[in-house]
DRENZA-807224 format. One record per residue (C-alpha): residue in three letters; residue number from 0; x, y, z. Coordinates in pm, whole numbers, plus 32768, in hexadecimal, padded with zeros to 4 digits. Layout:
REM residues N
resn, resi, east, north, up
ALA, NUM, X, Y, Z
...
This chain:
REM residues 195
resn, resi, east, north, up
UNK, 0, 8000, 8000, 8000
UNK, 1, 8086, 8148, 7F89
UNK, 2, 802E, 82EC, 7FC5
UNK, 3, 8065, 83BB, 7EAA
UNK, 4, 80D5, 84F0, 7F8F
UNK, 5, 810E, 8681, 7F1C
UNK, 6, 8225, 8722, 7FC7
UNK, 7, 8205, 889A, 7F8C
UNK, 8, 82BC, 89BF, 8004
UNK, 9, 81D9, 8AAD, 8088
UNK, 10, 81E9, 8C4E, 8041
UNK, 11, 82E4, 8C2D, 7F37
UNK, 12, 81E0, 8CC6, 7E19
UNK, 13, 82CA, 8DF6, 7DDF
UNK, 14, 83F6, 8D2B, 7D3A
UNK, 15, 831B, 8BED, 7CDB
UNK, 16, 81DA, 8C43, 7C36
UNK, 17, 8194, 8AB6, 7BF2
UNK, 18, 81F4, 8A65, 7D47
UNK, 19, 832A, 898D, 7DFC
UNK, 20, 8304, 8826, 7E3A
UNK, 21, 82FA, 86D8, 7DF5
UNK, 22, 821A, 85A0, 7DE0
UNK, 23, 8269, 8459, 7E63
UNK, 24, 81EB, 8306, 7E62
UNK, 25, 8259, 8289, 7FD4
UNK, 26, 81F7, 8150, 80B2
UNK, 27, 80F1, 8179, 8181
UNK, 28, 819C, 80CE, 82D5
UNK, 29, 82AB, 819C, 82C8
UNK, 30, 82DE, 8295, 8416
UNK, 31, 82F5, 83F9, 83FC
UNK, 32, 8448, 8411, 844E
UNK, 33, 8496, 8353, 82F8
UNK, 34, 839F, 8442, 8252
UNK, 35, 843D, 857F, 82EF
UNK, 36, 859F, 84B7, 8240
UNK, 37, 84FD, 84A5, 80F3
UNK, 38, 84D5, 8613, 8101
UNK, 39, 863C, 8647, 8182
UNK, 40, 8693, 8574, 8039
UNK, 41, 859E, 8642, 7F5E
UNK, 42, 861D, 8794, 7FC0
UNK, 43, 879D, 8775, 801A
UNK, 44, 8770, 87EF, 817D
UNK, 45, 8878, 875E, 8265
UNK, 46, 8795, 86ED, 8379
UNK, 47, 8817, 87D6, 84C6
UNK, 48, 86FD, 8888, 84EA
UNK, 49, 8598, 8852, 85A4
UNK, 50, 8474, 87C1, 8510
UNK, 51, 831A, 8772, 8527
UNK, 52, 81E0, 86E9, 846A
UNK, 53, 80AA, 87A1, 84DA
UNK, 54, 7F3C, 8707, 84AC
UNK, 55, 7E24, 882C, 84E2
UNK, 56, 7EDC, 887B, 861D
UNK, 57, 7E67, 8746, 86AD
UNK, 58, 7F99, 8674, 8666
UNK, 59, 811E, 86AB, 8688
UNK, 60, 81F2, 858D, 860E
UNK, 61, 8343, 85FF, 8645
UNK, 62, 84B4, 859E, 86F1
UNK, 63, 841E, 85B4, 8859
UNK, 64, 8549, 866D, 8921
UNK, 65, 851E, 86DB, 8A74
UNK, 66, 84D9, 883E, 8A27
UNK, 67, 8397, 87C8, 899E
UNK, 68, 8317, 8711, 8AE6
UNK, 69, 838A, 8836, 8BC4
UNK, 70, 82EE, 8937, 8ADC
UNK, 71, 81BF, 883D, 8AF8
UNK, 72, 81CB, 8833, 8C73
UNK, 73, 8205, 8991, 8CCB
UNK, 74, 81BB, 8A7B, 8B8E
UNK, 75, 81F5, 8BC0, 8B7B
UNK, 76, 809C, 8C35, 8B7C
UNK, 77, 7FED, 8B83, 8C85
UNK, 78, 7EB9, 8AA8, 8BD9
UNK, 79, 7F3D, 8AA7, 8A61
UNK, 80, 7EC0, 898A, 89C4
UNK, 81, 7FC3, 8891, 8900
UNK, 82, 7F81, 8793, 87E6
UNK, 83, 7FC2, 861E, 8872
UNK, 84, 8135, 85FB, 884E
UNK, 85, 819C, 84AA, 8791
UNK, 86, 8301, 841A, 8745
UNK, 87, 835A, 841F, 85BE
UNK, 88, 842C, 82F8, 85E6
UNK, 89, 82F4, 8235, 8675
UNK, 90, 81E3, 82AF, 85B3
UNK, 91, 815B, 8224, 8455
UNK, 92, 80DD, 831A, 834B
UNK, 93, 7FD0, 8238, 8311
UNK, 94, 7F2C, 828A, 8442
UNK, 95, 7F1E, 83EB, 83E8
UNK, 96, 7EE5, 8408, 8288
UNK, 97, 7DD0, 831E, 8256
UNK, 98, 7D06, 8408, 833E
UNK, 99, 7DB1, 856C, 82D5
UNK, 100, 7DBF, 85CF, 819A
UNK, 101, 7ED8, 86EF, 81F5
UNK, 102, 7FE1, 8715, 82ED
UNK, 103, 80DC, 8852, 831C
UNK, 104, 8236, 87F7, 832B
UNK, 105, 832E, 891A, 83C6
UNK, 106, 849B, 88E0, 8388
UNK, 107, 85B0, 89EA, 845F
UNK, 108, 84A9, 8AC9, 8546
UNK, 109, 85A5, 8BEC, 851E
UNK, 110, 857C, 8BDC, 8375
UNK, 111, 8426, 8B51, 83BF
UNK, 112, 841C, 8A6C, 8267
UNK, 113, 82B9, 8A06, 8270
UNK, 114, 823F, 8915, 817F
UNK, 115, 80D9, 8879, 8174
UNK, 116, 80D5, 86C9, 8123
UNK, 117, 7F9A, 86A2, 8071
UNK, 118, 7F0E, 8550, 8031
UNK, 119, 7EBE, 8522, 7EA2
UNK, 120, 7E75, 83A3, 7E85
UNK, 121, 7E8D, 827D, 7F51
UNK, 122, 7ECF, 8122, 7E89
UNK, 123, 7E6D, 7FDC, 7F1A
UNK, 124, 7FCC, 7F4C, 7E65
UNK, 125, 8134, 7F63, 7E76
UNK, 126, 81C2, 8052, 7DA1
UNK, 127, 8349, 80C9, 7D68
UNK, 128, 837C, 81BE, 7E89
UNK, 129, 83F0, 830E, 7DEB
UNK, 130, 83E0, 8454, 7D55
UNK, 131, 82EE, 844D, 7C2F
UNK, 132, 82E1, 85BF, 7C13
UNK, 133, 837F, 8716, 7C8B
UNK, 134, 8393, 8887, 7C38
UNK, 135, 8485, 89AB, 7C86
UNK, 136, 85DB, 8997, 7D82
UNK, 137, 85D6, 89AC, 7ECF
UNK, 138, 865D, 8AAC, 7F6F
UNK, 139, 87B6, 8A51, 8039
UNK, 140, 87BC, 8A23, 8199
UNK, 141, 87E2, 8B64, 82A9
UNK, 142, 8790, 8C6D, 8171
UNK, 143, 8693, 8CF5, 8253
UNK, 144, 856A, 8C79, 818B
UNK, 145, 849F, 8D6E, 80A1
UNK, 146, 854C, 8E96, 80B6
UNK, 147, 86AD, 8DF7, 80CB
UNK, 148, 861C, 8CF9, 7F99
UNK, 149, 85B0, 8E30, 7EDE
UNK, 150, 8723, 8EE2, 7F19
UNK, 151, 87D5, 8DAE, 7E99
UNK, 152, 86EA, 8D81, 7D3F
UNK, 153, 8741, 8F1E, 7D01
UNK, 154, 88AA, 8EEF, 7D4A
UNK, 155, 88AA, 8DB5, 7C48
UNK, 156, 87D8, 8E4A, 7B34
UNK, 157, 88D1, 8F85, 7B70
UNK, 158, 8A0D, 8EB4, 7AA6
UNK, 159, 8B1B, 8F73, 7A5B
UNK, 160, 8A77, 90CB, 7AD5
UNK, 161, 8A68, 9045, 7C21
UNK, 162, 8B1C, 9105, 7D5F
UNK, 163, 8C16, 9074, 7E47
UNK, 164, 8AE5, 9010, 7F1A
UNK, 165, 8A1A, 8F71, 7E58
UNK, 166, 8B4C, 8EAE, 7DCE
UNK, 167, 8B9F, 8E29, 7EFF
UNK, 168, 8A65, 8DE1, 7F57
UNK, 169, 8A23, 8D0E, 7E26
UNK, 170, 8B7D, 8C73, 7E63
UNK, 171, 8B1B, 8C1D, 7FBD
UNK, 172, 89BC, 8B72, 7FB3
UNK, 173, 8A24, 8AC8, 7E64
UNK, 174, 8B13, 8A16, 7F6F
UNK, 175, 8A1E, 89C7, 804A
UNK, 176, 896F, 8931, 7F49
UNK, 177, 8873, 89FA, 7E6F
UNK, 178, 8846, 88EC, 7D64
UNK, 179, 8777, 8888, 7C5B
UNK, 180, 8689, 8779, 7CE1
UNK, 181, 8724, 860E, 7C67
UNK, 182, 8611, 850E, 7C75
UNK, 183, 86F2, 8404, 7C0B
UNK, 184, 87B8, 8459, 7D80
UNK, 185, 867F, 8497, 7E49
UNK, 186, 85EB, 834D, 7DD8
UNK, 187, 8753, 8299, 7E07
UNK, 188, 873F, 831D, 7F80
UNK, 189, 85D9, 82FB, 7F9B
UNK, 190, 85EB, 8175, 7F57
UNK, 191, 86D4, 8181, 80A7
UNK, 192, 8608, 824B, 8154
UNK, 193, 84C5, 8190, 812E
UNK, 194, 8527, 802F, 8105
């Protein structure tokens, strides 16, 4: 049994009309902490930041750290109400998307990359877990999301008229690994991710 899933970066309209993402076929019994992997693969993030997958803020599947209990035992504002914390490594995507047909994903808090999961299609069959589709490049890692994004698409369209600035700014999230997406490489890590 498979999801079809939609990955999509959220508020990125500005620089991608069409939107950012990617569609995947993925097995249904794997836990969110190999789905929050698949999107490490998809989008060339190194992993070292926070993370969470957010269902209608009744559900948080995330890396439970003890931050989150404390927060949960004595919050900041006395009576806020949390979403049930779940583990990622412990928790099955099936459970979740067979009764939600969206989650919010939120990758680095400081950047705040927010992405929304949708569910397209669920098959009762096994397919070939992988990309089957994608549009635009993610933005690198610690660019400070929109705005940052935005600065870095200016000072690449800018070529040879671009200043000092924007030259080392292209040099330096190029680096980190503002790529074209390569499906053939996402799938290749995907297959060790999810199987």
């Amino acid at each position: 049994m498979n999801f079809k899933l939609k990955i999509e970066m959220n508020n990125v309209e500005e620089i991608y009309p069409k939107g950012l993402y990617f569609v995947a076929i993925l097995p249904v019994n794997i836990t969110f902490l190999q789905l929050h992997k698949v999107i490490m693969a998809c989008t060339n993030y190194q992993d070292y930041h926070q993370w969470d997958f957010n269902f209608n803020n009744e559900f948080e599947v995330k890396e439970i750290n003890k931050f989150d209990l404390e927060m949960r035992e004595n919050p900041f504002r006395p009576g806020t109400k949390f979403p049930d914390l779940l583990e990622a490594k412990d928790t099955v995507i099936k459970d979740f998307f067979t009764n939600y047909d969206k989650a919010k994903y939120t990758y680095d808090y400081g950047d705040g990359n927010e992405f929304t999961i949708s569910r397209v299609e669920t098959y009762d069959f096994d397919l070939v877990p992988g990309v089957i589709e994608f549009a635009g490049k993610f933005p690198p890692e610690d660019v400070g999301f929109i705005s940052g994004h935005f600065e870095l698409v200016e000072a690449i369209k800018a070529g040879k008229n671009a200043t000092k600035e924007q030259i080392e700014l292209r040099e330096h999230y190029i680096e980190l690994g503002y790529k074209n997406f390569d499906i053939k490489k996402a799938n290749s890590r995907i297959a060790k991710i999810v199987l």
